[in-house]
C-alpha positions in Angstrom: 41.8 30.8 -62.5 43.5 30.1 -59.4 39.9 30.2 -56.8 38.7 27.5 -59.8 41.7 25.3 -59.5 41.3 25.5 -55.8 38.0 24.8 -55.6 38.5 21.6 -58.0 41.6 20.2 -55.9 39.5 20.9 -52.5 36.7 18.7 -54.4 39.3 15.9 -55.2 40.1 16.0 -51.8 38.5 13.0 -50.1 37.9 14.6 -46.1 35.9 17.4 -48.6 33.7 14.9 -50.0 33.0 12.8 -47.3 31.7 16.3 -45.4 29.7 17.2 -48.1 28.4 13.4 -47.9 27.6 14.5 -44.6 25.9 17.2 -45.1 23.6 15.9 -47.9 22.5 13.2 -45.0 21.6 15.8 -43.0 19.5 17.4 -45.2 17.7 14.6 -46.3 16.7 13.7 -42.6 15.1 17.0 -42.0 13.4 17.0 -45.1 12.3 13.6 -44.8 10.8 14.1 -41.6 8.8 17.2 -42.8 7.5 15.4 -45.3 6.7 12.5 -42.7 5.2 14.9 -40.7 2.9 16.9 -43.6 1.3 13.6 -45.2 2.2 10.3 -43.1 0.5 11.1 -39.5 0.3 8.1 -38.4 2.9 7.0 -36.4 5.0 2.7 -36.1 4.4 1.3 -32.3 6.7 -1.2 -32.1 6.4 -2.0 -28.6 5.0 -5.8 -27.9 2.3 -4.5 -26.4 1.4 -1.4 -28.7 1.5 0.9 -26.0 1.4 3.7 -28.1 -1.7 2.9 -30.4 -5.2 3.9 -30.1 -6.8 0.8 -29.3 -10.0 0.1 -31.5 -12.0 0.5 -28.6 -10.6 4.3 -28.3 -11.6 4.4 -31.8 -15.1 3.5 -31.5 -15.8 5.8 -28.9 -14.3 9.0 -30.8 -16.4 7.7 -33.7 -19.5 7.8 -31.0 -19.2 11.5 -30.4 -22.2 13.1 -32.2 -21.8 16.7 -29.8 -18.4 18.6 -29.8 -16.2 18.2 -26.1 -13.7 20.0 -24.5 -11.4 18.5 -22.8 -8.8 21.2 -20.9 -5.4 19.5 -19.7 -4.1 21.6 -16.5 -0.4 20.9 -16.1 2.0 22.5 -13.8 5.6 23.3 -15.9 7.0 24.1 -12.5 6.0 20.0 -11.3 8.0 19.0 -14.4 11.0 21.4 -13.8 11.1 20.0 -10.1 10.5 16.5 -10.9 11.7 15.4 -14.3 9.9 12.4 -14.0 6.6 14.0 -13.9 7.4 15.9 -16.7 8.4 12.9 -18.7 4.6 11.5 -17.9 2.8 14.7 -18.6 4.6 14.8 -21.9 3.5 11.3 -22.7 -0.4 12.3 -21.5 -0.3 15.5 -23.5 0.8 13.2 -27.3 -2.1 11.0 -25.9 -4.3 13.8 -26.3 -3.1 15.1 -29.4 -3.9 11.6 -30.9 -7.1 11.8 -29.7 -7.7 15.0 -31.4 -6.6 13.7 -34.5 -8.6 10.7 -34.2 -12.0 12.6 -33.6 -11.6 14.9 -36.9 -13.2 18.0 -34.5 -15.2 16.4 -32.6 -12.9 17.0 -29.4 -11.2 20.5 -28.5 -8.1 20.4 -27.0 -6.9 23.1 -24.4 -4.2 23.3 -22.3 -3.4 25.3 -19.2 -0.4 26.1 -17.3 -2.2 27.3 -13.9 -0.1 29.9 -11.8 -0.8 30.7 -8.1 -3.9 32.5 -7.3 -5.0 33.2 -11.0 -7.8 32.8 -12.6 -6.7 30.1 -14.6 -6.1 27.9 -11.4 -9.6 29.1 -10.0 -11.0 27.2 -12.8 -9.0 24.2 -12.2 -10.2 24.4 -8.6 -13.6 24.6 -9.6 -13.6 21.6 -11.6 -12.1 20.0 -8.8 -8.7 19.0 -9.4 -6.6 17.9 -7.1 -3.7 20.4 -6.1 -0.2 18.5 -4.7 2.3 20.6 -2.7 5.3 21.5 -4.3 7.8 22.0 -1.7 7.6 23.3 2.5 6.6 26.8 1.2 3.5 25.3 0.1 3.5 26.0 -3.8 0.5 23.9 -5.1 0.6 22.1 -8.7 -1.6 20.3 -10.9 -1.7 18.0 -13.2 -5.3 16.8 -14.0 -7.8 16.7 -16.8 -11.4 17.9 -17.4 -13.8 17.7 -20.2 -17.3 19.1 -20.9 -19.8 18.0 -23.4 -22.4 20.6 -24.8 -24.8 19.5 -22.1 -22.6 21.2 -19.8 -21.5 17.5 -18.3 -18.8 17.4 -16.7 -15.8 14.6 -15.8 -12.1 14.8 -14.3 -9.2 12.9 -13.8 -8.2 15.0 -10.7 -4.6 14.0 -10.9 -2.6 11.4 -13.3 -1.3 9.3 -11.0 1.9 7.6 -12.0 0.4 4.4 -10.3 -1.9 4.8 -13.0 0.4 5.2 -16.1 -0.2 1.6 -17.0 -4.2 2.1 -17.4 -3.6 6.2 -19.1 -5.8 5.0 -22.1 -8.8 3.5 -20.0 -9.0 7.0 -18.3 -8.8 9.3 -20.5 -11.5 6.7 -23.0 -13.7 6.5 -19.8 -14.0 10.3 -19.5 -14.5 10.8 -22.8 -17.0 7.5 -23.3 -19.2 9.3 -20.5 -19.4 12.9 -22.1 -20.4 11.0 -25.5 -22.6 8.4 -24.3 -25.2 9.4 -21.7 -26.8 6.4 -21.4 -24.9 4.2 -18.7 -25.4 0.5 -18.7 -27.9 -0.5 -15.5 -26.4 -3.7 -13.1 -28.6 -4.9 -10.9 -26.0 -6.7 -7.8 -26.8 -8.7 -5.4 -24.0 -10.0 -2.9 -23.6 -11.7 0.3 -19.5 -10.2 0.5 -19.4 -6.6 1.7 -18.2 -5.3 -1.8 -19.9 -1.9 -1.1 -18.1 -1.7 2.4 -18.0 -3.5 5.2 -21.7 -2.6 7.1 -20.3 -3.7 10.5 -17.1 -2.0 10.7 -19.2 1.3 9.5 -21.6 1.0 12.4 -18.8 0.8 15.0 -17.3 4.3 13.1 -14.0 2.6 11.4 -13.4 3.4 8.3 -15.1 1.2 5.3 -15.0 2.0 1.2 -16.4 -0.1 -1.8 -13.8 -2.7 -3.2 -12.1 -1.2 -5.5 -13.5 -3.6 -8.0 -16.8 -2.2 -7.5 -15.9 1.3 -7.6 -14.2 0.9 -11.1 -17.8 -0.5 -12.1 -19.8 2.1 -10.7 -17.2 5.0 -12.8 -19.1 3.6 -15.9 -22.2 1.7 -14.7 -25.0 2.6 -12.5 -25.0 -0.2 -10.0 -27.9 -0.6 -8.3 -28.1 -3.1 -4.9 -30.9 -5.6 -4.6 -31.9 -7.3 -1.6 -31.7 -11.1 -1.8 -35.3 -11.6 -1.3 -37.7 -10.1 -4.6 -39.9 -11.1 -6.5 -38.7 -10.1 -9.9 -35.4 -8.5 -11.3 -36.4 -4.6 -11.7 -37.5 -3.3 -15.0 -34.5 -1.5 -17.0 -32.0 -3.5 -15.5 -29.0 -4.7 -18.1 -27.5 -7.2 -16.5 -27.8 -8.9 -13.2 -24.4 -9.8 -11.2 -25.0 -12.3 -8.4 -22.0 -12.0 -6.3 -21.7 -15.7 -3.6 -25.2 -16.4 -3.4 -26.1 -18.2 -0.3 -29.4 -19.2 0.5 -31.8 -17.1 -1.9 -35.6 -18.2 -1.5 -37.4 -19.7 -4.4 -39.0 -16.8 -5.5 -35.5 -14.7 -6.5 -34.2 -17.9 -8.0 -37.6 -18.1 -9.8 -37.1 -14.2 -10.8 -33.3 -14.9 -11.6 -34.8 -17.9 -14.2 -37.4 -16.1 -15.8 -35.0 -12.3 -16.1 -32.7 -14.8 -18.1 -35.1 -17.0 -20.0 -36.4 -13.3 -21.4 -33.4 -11.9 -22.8 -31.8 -10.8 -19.3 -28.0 -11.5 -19.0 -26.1 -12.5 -16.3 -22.9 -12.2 -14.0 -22.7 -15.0 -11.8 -19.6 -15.6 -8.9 -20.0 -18.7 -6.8 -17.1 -20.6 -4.6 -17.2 -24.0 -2.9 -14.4 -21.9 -0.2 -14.2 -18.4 -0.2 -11.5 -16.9 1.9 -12.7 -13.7 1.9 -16.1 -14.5 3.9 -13.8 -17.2 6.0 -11.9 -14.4 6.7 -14.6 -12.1 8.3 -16.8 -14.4 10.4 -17.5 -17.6 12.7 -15.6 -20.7 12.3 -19.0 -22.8 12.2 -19.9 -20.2 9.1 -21.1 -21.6 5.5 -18.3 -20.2 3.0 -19.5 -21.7 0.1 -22.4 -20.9 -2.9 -23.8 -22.5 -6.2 -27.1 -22.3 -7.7 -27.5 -25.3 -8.8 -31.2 -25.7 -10.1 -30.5 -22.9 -12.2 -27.3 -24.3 -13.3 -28.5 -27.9 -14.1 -31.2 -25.6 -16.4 -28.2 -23.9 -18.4 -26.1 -26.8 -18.9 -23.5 -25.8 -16.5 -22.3 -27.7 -13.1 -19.7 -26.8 -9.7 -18.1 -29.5 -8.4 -18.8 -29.4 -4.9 -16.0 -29.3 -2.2 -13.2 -28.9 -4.6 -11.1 -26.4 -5.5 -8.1 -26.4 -8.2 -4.4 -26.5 -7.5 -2.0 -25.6 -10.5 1.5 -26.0 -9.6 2.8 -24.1 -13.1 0.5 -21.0 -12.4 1.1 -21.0 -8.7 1.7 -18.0 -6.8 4.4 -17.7 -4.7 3.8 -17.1 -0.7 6.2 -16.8 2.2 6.5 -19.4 4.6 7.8 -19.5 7.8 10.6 -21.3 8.6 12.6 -22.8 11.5 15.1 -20.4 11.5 12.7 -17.5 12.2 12.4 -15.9 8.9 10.3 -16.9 5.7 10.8 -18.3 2.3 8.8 -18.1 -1.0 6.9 -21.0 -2.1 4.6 -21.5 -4.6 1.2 -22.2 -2.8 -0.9 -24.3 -5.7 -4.4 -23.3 -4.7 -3.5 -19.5 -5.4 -3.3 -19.1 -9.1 -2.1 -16.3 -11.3 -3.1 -17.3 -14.5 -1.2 -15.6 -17.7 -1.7 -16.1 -21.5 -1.8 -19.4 -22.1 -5.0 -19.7 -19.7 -7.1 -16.7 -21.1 -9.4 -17.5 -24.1 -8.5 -15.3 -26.5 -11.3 -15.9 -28.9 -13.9 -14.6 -26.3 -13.6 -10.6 -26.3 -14.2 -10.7 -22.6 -10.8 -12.1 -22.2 -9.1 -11.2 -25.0 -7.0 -8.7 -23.9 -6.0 -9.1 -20.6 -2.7 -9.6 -19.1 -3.2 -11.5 -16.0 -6.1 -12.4 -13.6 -6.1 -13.7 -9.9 -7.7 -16.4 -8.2 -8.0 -18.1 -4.7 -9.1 -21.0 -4.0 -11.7 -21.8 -6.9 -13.8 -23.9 -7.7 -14.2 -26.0 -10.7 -16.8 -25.7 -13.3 -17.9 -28.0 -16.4 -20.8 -28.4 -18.9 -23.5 -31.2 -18.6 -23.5 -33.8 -21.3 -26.9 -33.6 -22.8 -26.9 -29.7 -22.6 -28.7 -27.6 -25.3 -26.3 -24.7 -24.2 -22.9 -23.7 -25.2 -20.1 -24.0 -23.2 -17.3 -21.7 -23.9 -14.4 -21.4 -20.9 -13.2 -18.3 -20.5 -10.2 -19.2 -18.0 -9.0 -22.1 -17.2 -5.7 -23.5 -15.0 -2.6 -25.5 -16.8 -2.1 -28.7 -17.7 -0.1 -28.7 -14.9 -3.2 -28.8 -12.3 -4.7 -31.7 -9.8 -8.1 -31.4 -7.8 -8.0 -30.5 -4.2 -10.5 -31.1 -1.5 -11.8 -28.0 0.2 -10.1 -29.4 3.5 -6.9 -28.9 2.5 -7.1 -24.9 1.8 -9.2 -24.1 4.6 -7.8 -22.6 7.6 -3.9 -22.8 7.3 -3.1 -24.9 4.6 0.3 -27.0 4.6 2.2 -24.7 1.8 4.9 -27.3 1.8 2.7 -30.1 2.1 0.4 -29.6 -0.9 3.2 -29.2 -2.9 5.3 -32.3 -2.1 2.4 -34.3 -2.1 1.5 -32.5 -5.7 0.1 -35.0 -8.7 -0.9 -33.3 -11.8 -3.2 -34.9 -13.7 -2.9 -33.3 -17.2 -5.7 -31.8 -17.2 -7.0 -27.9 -17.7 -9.8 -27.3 -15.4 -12.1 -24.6 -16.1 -12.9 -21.7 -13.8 -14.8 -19.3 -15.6 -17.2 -20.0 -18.7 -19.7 -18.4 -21.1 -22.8 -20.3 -21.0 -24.9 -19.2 -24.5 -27.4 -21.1 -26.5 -31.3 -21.9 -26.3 -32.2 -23.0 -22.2 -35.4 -24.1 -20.6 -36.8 -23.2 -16.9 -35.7 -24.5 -13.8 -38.9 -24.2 -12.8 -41.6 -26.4 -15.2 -44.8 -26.5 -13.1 -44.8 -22.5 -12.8 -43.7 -19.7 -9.9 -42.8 -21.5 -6.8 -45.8 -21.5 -4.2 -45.1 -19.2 -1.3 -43.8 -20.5 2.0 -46.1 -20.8 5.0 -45.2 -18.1 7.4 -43.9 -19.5 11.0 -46.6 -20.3 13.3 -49.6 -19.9 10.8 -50.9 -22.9 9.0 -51.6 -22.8 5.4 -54.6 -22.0 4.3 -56.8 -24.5 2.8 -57.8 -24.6 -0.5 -61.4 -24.4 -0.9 -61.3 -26.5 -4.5 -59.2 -29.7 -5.3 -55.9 -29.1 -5.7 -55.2 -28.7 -9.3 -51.5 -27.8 -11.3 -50.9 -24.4 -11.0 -51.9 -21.4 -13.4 -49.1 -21.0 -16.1 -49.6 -16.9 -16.1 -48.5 -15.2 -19.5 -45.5 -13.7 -17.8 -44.4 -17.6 -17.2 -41.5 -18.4 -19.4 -40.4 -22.3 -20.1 -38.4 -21.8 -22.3 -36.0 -19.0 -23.5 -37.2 -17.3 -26.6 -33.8 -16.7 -27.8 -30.1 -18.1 -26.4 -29.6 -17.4 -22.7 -26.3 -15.2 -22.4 -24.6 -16.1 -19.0 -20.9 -16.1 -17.4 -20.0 -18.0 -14.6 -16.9 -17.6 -12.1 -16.0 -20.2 -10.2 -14.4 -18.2 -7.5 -15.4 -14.8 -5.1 -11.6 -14.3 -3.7 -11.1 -12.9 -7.3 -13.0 -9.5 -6.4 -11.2 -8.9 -2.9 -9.0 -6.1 -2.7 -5.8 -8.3 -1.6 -6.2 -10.5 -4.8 -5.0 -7.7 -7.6 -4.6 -4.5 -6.4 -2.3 -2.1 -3.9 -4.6 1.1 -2.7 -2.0 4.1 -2.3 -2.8 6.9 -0.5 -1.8 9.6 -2.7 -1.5 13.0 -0.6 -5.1 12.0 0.5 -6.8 11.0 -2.5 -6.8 6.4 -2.8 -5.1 5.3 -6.1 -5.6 2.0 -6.9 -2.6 0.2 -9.0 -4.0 -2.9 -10.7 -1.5 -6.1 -10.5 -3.8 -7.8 -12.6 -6.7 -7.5 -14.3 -9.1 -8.7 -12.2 -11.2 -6.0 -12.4 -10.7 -5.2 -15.8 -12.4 -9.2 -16.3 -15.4 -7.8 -15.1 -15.6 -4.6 -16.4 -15.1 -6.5 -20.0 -18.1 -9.0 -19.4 -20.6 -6.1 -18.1 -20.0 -4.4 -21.5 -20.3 -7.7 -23.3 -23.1 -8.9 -21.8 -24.7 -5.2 -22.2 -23.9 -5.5 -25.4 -21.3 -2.4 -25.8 -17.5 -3.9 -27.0 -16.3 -0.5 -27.3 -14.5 -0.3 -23.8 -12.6 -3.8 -24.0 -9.6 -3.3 -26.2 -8.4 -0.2 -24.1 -8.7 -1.7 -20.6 -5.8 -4.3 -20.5 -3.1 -2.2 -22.7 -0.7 -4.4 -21.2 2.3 -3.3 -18.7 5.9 -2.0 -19.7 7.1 -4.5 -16.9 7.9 -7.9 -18.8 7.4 -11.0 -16.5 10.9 -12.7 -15.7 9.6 -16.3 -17.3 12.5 -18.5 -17.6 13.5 -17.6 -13.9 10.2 -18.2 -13.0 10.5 -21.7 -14.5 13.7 -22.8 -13.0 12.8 -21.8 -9.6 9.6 -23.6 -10.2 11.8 -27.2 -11.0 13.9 -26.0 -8.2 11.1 -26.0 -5.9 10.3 -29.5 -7.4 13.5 -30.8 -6.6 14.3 -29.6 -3.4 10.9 -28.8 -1.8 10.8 -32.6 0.5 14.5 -31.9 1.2 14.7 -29.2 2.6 11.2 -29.8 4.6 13.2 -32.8 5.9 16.1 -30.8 7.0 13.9 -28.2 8.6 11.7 -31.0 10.4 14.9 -32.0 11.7 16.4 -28.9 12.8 13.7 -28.3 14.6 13.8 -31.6 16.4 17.6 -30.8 17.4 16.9 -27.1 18.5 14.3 -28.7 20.6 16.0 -31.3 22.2 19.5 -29.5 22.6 17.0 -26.5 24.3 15.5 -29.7 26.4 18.9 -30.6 27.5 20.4 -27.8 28.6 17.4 -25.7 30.0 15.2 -28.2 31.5 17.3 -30.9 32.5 18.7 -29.0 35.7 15.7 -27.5 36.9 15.7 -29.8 39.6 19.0 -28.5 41.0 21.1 -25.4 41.1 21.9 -23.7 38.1 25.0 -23.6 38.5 25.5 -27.0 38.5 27.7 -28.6 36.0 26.3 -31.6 33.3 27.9 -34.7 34.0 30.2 -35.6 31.1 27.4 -38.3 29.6 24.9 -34.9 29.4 28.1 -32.6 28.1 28.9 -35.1 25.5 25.1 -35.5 24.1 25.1 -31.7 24.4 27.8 -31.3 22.2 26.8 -34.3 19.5 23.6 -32.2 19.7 25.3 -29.3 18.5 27.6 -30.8 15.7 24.4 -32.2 14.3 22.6 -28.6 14.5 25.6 -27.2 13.0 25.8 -30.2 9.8 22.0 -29.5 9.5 22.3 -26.2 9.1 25.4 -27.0 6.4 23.2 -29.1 4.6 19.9 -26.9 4.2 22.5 -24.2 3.4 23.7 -26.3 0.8 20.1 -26.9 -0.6 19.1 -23.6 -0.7 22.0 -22.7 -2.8 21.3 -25.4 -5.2 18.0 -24.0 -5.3 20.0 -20.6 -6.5 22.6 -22.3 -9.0 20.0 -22.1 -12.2 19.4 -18.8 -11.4 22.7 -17.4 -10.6 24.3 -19.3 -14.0 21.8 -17.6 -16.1 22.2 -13.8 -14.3 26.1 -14.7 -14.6 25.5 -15.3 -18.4 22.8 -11.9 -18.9 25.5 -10.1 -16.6 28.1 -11.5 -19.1 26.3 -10.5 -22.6 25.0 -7.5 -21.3 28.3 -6.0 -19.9 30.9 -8.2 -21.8 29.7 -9.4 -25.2 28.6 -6.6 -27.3 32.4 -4.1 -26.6 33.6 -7.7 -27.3 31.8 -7.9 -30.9 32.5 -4.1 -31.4 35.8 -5.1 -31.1 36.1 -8.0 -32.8 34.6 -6.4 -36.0 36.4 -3.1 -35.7 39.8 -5.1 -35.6 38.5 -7.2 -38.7 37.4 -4.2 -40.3 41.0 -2.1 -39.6 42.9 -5.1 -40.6 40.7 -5.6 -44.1 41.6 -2.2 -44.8 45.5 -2.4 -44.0 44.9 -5.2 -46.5 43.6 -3.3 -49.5 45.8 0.0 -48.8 49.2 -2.6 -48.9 47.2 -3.7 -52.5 47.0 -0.4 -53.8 50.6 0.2 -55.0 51.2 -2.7 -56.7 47.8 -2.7 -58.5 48.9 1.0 -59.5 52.5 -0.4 -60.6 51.0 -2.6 -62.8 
């Protein structure tokens, strides 16, 4: 009797039942997450950029797999115990692979090693080729690397993840898997006046000299094959051709380029009225500029010639010298990074991607009258004005382009899909063939009469031509979106856009294969700051001729007030005193350095205030507002509750 009336007055007691409240929480969570776990597998991404989903493109390709793979994960515990940040990563790769295994219903085996020194274990990861990183000065090796084998006994590796390469962790891993499943690799035909397979000369003379790193991201899916700029047709089995800054090709390739894409061939094509990148390597007096423009006129398509496009909006920023020694950033308007707003996101070769980089391009636009399509792919801002090549040649004025700046409202496109039913550049047949130097011609024995349309003559395309067209070359250089890392002597790339990834996507569009394009631009963690960027962007605005004019004229003082008191007595002895008319300029001189110097300090402060008002109201909510709202509702709270507790006794009296 007296346990039960315990047992009933610990019930009625209110800190009992709020424990037991507790408890039955508890026990709910852990059951609902079993249950979670047993039938709902699938898991809520709710970062902007799903960063955690399997992108369809991942999809397709486990779907592909017709032949079982194994893929074997080698990771290192000790790497994680000694850096927790790799362990963080390899704990992020290894869920990545689980969800790969789940999404291939058998088709891929999962194994995972922990390889120790000198066992057999790490032999095998040796023999596959990973890459082994030291540890520590004793020399303890790790890995951290991934291979997989089909039943053909293929085999492919990521010899080490890379944290460079966390942001592109899905394109791997679907790229190693894509090539165990799908043998057949999609043949590009290239040919390219810019050294993107190394520079030849600096080879020769023994320096060092690698692909572009665009081109070797190609070549890990595609076999690239290299044709000379002089053939006389476009090989057999060839996918898609990629005409990288064609300069001067003879008749004959152009003829072969018409007739591989008036029969079904498709096409890659990167021309530039200035390319930086060949301006870079060679002669002043040097042609940097390309079009093919009877083929163009054929397809609908036209480059302005001798004009590039400035954006001020997409603009990237550049340091430029100033005249106090150092540097400040400017936007320079014919170097464009060009975001969302400027992808098409209807086309699936763009439709995905972050970011791409130009320099310098060119601007390209449809023919009226044109039977073809004309779908751009990128294009600049509103914000954007037509420059003559002149002006970005050599060293540009920075400062200059962008004071003198006039948008005209305008997007301008740089790249384009050209689709839709085409006819030859070339009517009256296959170009004759040119007269070798110093021979005559031979003459023809019969009147001359119109040339013999043969039957592998093609006037006009059986089906719609499929063709892209870049309007700039600087896009494929190294410099433009990517930082090569040596990583204990193996080169990482780390993308800063998605340059690459833009041609990757149109190869496999062009090819016909879509599978690869949702997984290459997943996006990065790092969110761009966008309002900062457009404040300093109106700052610059403002304040760019300003503070040119202030720099112009402390120059002019430095120059004269050096004039004055260096070269004036050269004549006589050094140690000569300035006459008081010479002291007094001197020092007028110097008051006006020092007030120029007040006033451009003064500019480039203003330059700041947007910026600092905004970090001084982030700084605030971030540090200040939300104890402040805590506050504020735990006081509201506390003093709600006094309320109904003074309540209580009278509503009992009565």
């Amino acid at each position: 009797m007296l346990r039960r009336i315990a047992w009933g007055s610990l019930w009625r007691s209110p800190r009992a039942r709020s424990l037991a409240a507790l408890a039955c929480v508890a026990v709910m969570l852990v059951s609902v997450n079993i249950i979670a776990a047993q039938f709902l597998p699938q898991r809520f991404d709710l970062t902007a950029e799903r960063l955690y989903t399997l992108s369809p493109g991942t999809r397709q390709t486990l779907a592909r797999i017709d032949e079982p793979i194994t893929l074997r994960f080698y990771y290192s515990t000790r790497l994680g115990e000694t850096v927790p940040s790799y362990g963080v990563y390899a704990h992020r790769v290894r869920e990545l692979l689980d969800q790969y295994v789940a999404a291939a219903h058998g088709k891929i085996r999962l194994e995972v090693y922990d390889p120790q020194p000198f066992s057999a274990i790490e032999d095998r990861a040796v023999a596959f080729g990973l890459q082994a990183v030291p540890l520590n000065a004793q020399g303890e090796q790790v890995y951290f690397g991934l291979a997989g084998t089909n039943s053909t006994d293929d085999e492919r590796t990521i010899p080490f993840f890379a944290p460079q390469r966390e942001r592109l962790l899905e394109y791997d891993l679907t790229r190693l898997v894509h090539t165990l499943a799908v043998p057949k690799r999609t043949v590009v035909g290239l040919i390219s006046s810019l050294p993107l397979a190394g520079d030849p000369i600096a080879a020769l003379q023994g320096e060092a000299s690698r692909p572009m790193a665009v081109l070797q991201q190609l070549r890990q899916l595609d076999d690239v094959k290299m044709l000379p700029s002089a053939l006389d047709a476009i090989p057999a089995g060839t996918d898609v051709l990629m005409l990288v800054h064609p300069q001067k090709l003879p008749a004959k390739t152009l003829f072969a380029i018409d007739q591989f894409v008036q029969n079904g061939g498709k096409a890659l094509i990167f021309v530039d009225p200035y390319s930086e990148m060949q301006a870079r390597g060679g002669p002043a007096d040097m042609a940097v500029d390309s079009d093919l423009e009877p083929l163009f006129k054929a397809w609908g398509v036209r480059l302005e010639p001798n004009t590039v496009a400035a954006d001020r909006r997409d603009a990237r920023r550049v340091v430029v010298p100033t005249g106090a020694g150092g540097g400040k950033p400017l936007p320079y308007v014919a170097w464009l990074d060009l975001k969302d707003g400027e992808l098409n996101r209807d086309d699936p070769i763009t439709a995905s991607l972050s970011s791409v980089t130009v320099a310098s391009a060119g601007i390209i636009e449809p023919l009226s009258g044109a039977t073809t399509t004309f779908e751009p792919l990128i294009t600049t801002s509103p914000d954007a004005m037509k420059l003559p090549v002149d002006k970005v040649a050599g060293f540009p004025d920075v400062v200059g382009l962008l004071i003198h700046f006039k948008p005209t409202g305008m997007r301008y496109t740089l790249a384009a899909h050209i689709t839709g039913p085409a006819e030859t550049a070339f009517p009256d047949g296959p170009p004759k063939a040119a007269a070798t130097p110093g021979k005559p011609a031979a003459t023809p024995a019969k009147p001359a009469a119109p040339p013999a349309k043969t039957s592998e003559f093609t006037a006009k395309s059986a089906g719609p031509i499929n063709v892209v067209v870049v309007a700039d070359t600087d896009m494929l250089d190294d410099r433009a979106w990517a930082q090569s890392q040596d990583f204990f002597g193996r080169q990482v790339v780390a993308p800063l856009a998605d340059n690459a990834d833009f041609v990757a996507n149109a190869i496999d569009v062009l090819s016909g294969g879509e599978e690869l394009i949702g997984l290459r631009s997943r996006g990065s963690s790092v969110r761009p700051f966008e309002v900062v960027e457009r404040i300093q962007r109106a700052a610059d605005d403002r304040y760019a001729a300003k503070e040119h004019a202030l720099e112009q004229k402390l120059k002019a003082t430095q120059a004269k007030l050096r004039d004055l008191t260096t070269g004036a007595p050269a004549k006589a002895d050094a140690n000569t005193p300035l006459s008081p008319e010479q002291a007094k300029t001197v020092e007028q001189f110097r008051t006006d350095l020092l007030a120029t110097r007040r006033a451009l300090r003064r500019v480039r402060e203003a330059q700041r205030q947007d910026i600092e008002q905004l970090k001084a109201i982030l700084e605030f909510c971030d540090i200040a507002l939300v104890p402040i709202v805590v506050a504020l509702a735990a006081i509201v709270l506390g003093l709600t509750r006094r309320r109904r507790w003074r309540r209580r006794p009278s509503s009992a009296l009565a």
